[in-house]
C-alpha positions as CSV (number, residue, x, y, z in Angstrom):
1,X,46.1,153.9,124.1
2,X,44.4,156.2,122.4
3,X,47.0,159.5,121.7
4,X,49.4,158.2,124.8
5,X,52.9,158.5,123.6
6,X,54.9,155.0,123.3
7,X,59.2,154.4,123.0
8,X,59.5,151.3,122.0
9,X,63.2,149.9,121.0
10,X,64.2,147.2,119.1
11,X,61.6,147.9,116.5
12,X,62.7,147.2,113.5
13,X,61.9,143.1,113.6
14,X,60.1,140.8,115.6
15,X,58.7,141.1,119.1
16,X,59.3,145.0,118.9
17,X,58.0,145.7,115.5
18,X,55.0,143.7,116.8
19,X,54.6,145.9,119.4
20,X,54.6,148.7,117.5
21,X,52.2,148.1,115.2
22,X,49.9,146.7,118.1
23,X,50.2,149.8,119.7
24,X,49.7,152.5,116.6
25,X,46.8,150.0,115.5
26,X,45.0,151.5,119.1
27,X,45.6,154.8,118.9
28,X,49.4,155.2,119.9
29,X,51.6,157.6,118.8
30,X,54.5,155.4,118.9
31,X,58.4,156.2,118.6
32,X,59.5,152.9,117.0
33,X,63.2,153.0,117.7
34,X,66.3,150.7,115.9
35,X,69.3,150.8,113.8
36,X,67.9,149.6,110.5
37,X,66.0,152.4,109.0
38,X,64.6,150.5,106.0
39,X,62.8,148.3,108.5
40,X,61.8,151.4,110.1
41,X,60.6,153.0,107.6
42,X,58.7,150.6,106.2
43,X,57.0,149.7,109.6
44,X,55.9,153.5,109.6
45,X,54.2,153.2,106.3
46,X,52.5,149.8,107.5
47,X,51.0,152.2,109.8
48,X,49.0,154.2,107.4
49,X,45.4,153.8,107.9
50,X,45.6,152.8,111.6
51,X,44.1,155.0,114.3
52,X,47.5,156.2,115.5
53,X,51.2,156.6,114.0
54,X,54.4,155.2,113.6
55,X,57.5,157.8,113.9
56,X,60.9,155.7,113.0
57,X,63.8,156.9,115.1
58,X,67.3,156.0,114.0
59,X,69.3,154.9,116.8
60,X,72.0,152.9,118.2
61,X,71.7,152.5,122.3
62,X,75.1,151.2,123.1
63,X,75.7,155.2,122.7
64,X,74.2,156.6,125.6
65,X,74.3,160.5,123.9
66,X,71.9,158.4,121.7
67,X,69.2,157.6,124.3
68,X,69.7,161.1,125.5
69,X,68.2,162.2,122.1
70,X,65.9,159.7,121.7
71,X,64.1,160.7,125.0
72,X,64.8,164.8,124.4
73,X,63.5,164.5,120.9
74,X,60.4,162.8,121.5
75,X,59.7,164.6,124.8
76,X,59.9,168.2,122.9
77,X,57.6,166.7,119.7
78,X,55.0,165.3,121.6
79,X,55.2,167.1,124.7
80,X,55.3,163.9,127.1
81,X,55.9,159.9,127.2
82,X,53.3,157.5,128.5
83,X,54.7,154.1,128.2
84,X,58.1,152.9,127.2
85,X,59.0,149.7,125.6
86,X,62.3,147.6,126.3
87,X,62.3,145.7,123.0
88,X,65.8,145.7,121.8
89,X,68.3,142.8,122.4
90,X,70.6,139.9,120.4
91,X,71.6,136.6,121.6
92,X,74.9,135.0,120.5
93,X,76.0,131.1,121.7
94,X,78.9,130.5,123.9
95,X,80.2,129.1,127.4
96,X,82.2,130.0,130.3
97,X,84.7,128.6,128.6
98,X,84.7,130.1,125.3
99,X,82.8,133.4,125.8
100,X,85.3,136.8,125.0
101,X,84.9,139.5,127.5
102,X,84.0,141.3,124.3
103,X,81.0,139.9,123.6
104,X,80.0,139.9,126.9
105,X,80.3,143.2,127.5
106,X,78.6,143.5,124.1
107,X,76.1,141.3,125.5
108,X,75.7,143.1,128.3
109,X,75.5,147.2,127.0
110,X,73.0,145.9,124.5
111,X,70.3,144.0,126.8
112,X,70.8,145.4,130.2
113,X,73.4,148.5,130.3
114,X,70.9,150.4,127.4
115,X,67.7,149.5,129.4
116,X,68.8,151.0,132.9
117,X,69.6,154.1,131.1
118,X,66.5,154.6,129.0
119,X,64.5,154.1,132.3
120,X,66.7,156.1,134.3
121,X,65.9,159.1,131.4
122,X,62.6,158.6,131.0
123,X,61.7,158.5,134.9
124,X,61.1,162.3,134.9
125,X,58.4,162.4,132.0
126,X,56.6,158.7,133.0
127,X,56.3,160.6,136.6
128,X,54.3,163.4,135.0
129,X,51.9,160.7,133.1
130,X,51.8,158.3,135.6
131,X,52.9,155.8,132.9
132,X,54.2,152.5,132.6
133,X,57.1,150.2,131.4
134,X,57.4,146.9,130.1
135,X,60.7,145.2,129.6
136,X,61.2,142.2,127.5
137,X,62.9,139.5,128.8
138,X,63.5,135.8,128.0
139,X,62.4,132.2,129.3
140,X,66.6,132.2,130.0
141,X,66.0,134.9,132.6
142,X,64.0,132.5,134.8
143,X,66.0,128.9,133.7
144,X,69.3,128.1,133.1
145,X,70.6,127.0,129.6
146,X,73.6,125.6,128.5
147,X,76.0,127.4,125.5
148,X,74.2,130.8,126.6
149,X,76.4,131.9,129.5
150,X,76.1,135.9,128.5
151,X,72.6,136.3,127.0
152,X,71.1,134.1,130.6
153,X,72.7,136.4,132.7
154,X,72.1,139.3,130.7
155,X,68.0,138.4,130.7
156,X,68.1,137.2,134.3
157,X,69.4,140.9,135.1
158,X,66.6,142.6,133.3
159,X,63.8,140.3,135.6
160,X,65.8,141.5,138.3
161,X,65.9,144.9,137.0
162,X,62.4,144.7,136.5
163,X,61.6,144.0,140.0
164,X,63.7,146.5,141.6
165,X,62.9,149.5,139.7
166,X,59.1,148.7,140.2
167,X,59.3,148.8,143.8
168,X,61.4,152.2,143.4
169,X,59.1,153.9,141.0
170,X,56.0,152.6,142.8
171,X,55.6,155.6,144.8
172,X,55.7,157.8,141.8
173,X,52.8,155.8,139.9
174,X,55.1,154.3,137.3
175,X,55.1,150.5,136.9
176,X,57.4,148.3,135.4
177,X,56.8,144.5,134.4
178,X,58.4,142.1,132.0
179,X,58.0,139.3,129.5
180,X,59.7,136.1,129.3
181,X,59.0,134.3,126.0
182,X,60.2,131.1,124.9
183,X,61.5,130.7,121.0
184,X,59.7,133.1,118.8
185,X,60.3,133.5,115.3
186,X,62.1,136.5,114.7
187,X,65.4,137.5,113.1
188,X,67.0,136.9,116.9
189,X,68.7,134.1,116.4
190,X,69.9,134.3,112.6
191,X,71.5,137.5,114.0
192,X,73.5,135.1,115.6
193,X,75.0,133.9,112.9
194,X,72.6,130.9,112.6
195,X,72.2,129.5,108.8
196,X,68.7,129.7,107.6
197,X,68.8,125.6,107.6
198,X,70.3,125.7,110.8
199,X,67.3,128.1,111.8
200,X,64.4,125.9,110.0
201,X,66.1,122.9,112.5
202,X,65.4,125.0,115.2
203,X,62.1,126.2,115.1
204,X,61.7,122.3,114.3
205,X,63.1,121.3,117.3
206,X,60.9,124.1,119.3
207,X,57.7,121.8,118.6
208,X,59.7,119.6,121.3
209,X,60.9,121.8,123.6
210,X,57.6,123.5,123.8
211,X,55.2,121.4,125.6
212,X,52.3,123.5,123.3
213,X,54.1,122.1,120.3
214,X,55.3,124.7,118.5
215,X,57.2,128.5,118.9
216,X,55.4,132.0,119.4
217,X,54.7,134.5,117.2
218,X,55.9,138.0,117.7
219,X,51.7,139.2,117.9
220,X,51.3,137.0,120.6
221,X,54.3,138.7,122.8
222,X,53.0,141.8,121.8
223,X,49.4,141.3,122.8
224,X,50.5,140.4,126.6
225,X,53.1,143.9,126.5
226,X,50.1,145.9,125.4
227,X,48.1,144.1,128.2
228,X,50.7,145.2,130.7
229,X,50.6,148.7,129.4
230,X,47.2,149.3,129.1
231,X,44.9,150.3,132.1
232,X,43.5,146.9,132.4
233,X,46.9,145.8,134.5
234,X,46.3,149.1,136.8
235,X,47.8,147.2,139.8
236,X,50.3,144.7,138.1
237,X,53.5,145.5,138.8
238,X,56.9,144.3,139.5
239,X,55.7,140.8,137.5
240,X,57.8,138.8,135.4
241,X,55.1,137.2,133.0
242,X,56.2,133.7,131.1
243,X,54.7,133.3,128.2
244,X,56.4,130.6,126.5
245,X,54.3,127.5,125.4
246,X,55.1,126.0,128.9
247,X,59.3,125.4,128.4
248,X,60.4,126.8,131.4
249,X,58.5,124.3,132.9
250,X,60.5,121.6,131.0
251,X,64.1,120.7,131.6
252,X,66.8,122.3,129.2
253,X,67.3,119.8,126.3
């Protein structure tokens, strides 16, 4: 990874931050993208020492003129983009019954309306580097959950997503995979709205639902997206890659 030029969203917390650090810790030059700019900026001063570099970018991509500056910006200061990283995301509870068409939509712009356009952006300049993406998904793309109408659906669209852009940048020598984790500890779910002892109960409860006994760690998620966008997976592509402690091959519970 050595110099290659990284976007990576949702890189303020968890799997993203991860990720970035992972990345700038090989050499990366990586555009760690979010809307909390403490977070940001103190990622990009964890950085110092590492073989590559952190760059914050301040963004919200429900605004598509911001994706449009994100990928301008860091086109015209580092001349071109190698891999790009679909990191960002939230999760909120409710049903058929009780979900709003608000958060729904909310739902959707955030996880999958925001990805398709970041691609679609990028395409040009991950044609001229012959580069990759990596999308991350969720365990709830693959299996259905109950209480989680929006964010299942939103997550099975990005696997599907996944799929079909690989097969139509293939020809262009851009390929595009995904991750499905199970629970990791993250700020995820207290975004959505859970207490911290309501969170504490359910990373508890994980060590059940996980047949390895226990939830990820953001490292670990990151370790298998550098994997994918590395070299060493020169003809994966098109994959949706579980990594999960074995729960979707459990029933929901």
């Amino acid at each position: 990874m050595k110099d290659k030029v990284i976007i990576i969203t949702g890189a303020s917390s968890g799997i993203g931050k991860a990720s970035a650090k992972k990345f700038a810790e090989e050499g990366g030059r990586v555009v760690a993208v979010g809307r909390n700019e403490t977070e940001l900026n103190i990622l990009r001063d964890e950085a110092n020492g590492f073989d590559g570099e952190i760059k914050p970018h301040l963004a919200d991509l429900r605004e598509i003129s911001q994706i449009e500056r994100l990928v301008t910006d860091t086109a015209e200061n580092f001349k071109k983009i190698d891999v790009l990283i679909n990191s960002a995301g939230i999760i909120a509870s409710g049903s058929i019954e009780d979900t709003t068409l608000e958060a729904w939509d909310k739902m959707m712009d955030i996880n999958l309306r925001s990805m398709f356009y970041t691609v679609q952006k990028c395409v040009p300049h991950l044609e001229d580097s012959k580069g990759s993406i990596v999308n991350v998904s969720s365990v709830t793309g693959l299996r259905a959950f109950p209480n989680v109408l929006a964010y299942c659906v939103s997550k099975a669209g990005v696997d599907q997503f996944t799929r079909c852009v690989a097969l139509e940048l293939a020809s262009k020598g851009i390929r595009v995979n995904a991750v499905n984790p199970g629970v990791v500890i993250s700020n995820l779910h207290k975004r959505s709205g859970m207490s911290e002892e309501e969170y504490e109960a359910f990373i508890e409860h994980s060590k059940e639902t996980h047949p390895l006994g226990r939830a990820g760690e953001p490292e670990e998620i990151a370790e298998l997206i550098y994997f994918l966008a590395s070299n060493k997976s020169s003809w994966i592509t098109g994959a949706t890659y579980e990594i999960d402690g074995g729960r979707a091959q459990t029933c929901a519970r």
